[in-house]
C-alpha positions in Angstrom: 0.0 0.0 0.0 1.8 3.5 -0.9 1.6 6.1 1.9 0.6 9.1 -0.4 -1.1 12.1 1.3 -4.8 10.8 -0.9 -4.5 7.4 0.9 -4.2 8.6 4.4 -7.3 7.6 5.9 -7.4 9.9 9.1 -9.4 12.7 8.9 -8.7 16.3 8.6 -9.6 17.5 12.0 -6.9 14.7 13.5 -4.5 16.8 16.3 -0.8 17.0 16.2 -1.0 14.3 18.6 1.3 11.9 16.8 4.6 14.5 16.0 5.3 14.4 20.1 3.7 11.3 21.3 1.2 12.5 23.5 -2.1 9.9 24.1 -4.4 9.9 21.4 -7.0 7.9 24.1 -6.5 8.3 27.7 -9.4 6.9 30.2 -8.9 7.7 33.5 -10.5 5.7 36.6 -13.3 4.8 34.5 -16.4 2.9 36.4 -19.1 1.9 33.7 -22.4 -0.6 33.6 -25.5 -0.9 32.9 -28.3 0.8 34.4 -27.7 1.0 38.5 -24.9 -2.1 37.7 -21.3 -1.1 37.9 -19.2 -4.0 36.0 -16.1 -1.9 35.3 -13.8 -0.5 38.3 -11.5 2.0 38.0 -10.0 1.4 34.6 -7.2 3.4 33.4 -5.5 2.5 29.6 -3.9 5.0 26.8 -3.4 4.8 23.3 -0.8 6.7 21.8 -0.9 7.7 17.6 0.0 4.7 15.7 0.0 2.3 18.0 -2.1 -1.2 18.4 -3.0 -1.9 22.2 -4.4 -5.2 23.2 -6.9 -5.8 26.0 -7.1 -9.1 27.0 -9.4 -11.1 29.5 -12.6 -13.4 29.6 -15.4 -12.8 28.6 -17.6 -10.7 31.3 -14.4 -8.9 32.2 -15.3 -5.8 31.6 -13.5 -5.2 27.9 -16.8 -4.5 25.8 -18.4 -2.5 28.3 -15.0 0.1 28.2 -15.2 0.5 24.6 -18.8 1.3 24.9 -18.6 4.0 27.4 -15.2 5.5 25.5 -17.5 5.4 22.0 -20.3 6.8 24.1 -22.9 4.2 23.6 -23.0 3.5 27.1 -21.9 6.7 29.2 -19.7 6.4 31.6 -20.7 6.4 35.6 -17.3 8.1 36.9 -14.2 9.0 35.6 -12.8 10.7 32.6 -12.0 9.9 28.9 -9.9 12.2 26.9 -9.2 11.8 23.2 -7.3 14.3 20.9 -6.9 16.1 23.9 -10.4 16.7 24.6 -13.1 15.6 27.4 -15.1 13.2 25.8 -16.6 11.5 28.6 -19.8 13.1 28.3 -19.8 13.5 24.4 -21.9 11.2 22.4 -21.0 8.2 20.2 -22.0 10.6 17.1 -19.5 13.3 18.2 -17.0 10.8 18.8 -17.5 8.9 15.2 -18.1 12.4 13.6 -14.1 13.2 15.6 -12.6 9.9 14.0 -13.9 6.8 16.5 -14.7 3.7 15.3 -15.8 0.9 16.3 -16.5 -2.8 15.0 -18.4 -5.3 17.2 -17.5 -9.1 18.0 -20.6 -10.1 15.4 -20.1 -9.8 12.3 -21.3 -6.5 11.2 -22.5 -5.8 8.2 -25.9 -4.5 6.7 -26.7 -7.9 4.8 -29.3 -7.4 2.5 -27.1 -4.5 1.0 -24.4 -5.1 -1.8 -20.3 -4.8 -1.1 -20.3 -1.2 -2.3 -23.3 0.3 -0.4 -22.3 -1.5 2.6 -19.0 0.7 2.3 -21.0 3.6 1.1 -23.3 4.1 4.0 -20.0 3.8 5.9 -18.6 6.7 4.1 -22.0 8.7 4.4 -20.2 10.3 7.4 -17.2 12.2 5.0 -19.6 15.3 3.1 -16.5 15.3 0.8 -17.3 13.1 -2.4 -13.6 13.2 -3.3 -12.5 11.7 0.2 -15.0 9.3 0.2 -13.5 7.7 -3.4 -10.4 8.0 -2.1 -10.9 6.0 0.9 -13.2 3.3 -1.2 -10.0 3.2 -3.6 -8.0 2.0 -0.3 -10.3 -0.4 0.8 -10.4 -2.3 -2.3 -6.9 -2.3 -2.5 -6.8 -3.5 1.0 -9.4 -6.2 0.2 -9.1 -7.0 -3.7 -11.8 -9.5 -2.7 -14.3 -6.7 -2.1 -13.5 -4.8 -5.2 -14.2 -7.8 -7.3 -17.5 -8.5 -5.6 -18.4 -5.4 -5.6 -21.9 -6.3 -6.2 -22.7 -9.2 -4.0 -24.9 -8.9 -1.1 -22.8 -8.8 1.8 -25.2 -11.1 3.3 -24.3 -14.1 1.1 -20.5 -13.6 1.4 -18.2 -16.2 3.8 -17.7 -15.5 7.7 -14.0 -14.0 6.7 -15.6 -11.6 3.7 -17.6 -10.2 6.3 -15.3 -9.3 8.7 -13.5 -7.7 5.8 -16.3 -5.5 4.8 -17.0 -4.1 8.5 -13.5 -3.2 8.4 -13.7 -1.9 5.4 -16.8 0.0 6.5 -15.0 1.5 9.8 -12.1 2.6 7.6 -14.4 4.4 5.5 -15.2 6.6 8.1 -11.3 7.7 7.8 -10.8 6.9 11.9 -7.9 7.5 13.8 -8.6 5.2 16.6 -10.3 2.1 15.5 -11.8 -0.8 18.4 -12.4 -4.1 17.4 -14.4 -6.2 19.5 -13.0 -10.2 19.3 -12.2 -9.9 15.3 -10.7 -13.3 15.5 -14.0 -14.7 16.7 -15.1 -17.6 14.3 -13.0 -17.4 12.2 -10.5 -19.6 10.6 -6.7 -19.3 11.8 -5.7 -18.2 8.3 -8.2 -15.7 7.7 -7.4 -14.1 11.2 -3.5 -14.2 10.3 -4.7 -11.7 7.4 -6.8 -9.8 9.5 -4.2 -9.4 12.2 -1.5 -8.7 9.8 -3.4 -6.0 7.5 -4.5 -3.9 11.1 -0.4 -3.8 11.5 -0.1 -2.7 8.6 -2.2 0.4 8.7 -1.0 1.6 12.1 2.7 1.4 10.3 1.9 2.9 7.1 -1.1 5.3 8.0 -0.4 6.0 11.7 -3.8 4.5 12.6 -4.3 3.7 16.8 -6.2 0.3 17.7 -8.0 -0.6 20.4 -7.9 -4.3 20.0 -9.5 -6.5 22.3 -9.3 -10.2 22.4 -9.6 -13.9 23.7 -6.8 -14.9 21.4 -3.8 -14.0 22.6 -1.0 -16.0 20.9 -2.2 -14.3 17.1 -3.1 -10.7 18.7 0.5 -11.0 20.4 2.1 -10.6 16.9 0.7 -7.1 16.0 0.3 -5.8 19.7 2.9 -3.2 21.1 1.1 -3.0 24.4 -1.0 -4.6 26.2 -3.8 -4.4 29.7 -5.5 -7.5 31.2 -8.5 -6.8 32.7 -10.7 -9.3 35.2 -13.7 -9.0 37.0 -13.7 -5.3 35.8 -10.8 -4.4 36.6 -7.3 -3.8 34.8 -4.8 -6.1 36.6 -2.0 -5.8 34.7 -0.6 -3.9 31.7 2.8 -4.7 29.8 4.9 -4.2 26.8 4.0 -6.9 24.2 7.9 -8.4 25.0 6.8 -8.7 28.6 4.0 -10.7 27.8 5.7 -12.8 25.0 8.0 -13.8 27.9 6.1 -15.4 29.9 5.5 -18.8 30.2 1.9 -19.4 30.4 -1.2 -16.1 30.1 -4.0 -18.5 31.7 -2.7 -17.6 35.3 -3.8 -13.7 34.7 -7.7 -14.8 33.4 
């Protein structure tokens, strides 16, 4: 993939975060539930520009219900969440998207009734500019070939893998510079997450993109991570550098 200044798929409004290294994310002693039910404690992670952080634990630990509140589907009880500088813990998940969020759920999401191309279309809808929007189609078919080709197919009829590839396809349309992904490995063959995992490395290298990755399957998110945070029963337990964790000799003891 060339690096030109058309491919770039971060917006405009994007800070200067990057050119000194300050957090792109930063969530501060974050509680967050559901109704009068608090099932995250005191949370506290950052993501830096360009960087892939992993967040690893069981399922019920809390991981899905941090992304929500940082999105702003589901605010946030106490604490704060800044990104691009700003106090977001109160803004909305449309603010947020319309400011470069994105996020892509453990289902497979995709509107499945509509073809390849509108599916990516209505994720584009976001970007008023027309030229934008054909640039970042251009780099998503030249990310997923397969997508370009069937173009045409209802998204609904396409395999487990080609699905996963359109909603990412559809969150890069909406030219993010923090992307979350919600268990992308789930069901899905070894192979197809492999190209996944290695594709998401490649657009934090090439196009400065942070991820918020979080995941059951540590030994293929390990490759891509740079950092990472365990979280159980809530709670963050533990974060390290992805050589720390690499090091040890078994992850089970954390979960």
């Amino acid at each position: 993939m060339a690096a030109e200044t058309d491919h770039h798929i971060q917006p405009p409004h994007v800070n200067g975060d990057g050119a000194d290294g300050e957090p792109l994310l930063e969530v501060d002693g974050l509680f967050a539930g559901y109704g009068r039910k608090t099932v995250v404690f005191d949370a506290s992670l950052v993501v830096r520009p360009g960087e892939i952080v992993g967040v690893f634990g069981h399922n019920g630990s809390g991981k899905s219900t941090t992304i929500a509140a940082v999105l702003g589907t589901n605010p946030a009880q106490r604490g704060t969440i800044r990104y691009q500088g700003r106090d977001v813990t109160r803004a909305g998940s449309q603010s947020n998207v319309a400011h470069g969020m994105a996020l892509i759920p453990s289902e497979r999401f995709v509107f499945a009734d509509l073809t390849v191309k509108d599916n990516l279309l209505l994720g584009g809808a976001v970007e008023r500019d027309a030229d934008k929007r054909q640039e970042r189609l251009r780099l998503v078919y030249e990310l997923f070939p397969v997508l370009a080709e069937r173009e045409s197919q209802l998204a609904g009829t396409m395999s487990g893998g080609q699905q996963r590839m359109i909603s990412l396809g559809l969150a890069l349309m909406t030219g993010p510079s923090l992307l979350m992904l919600d268990e992308p490995s789930l069901g899905l063959a070894p192979v197809i997450v492999h190209e996944i995992f290695a594709l998401i490395r490649r657009l934090a290298d090439e196009e400065g993109l942070s991820v918020l990755l979080l995941e059951q399957n540590v030994g293929a998110a390990l490759r891509i991570l740079d950092r990472v945070y365990v979280m159980r029963s809530g709670r963050v337990i533990l974060e390290e550098t992805v050589e720390q964790m690499r090091q040890r000799d078994s992850y089970w003891d954390l979960f």
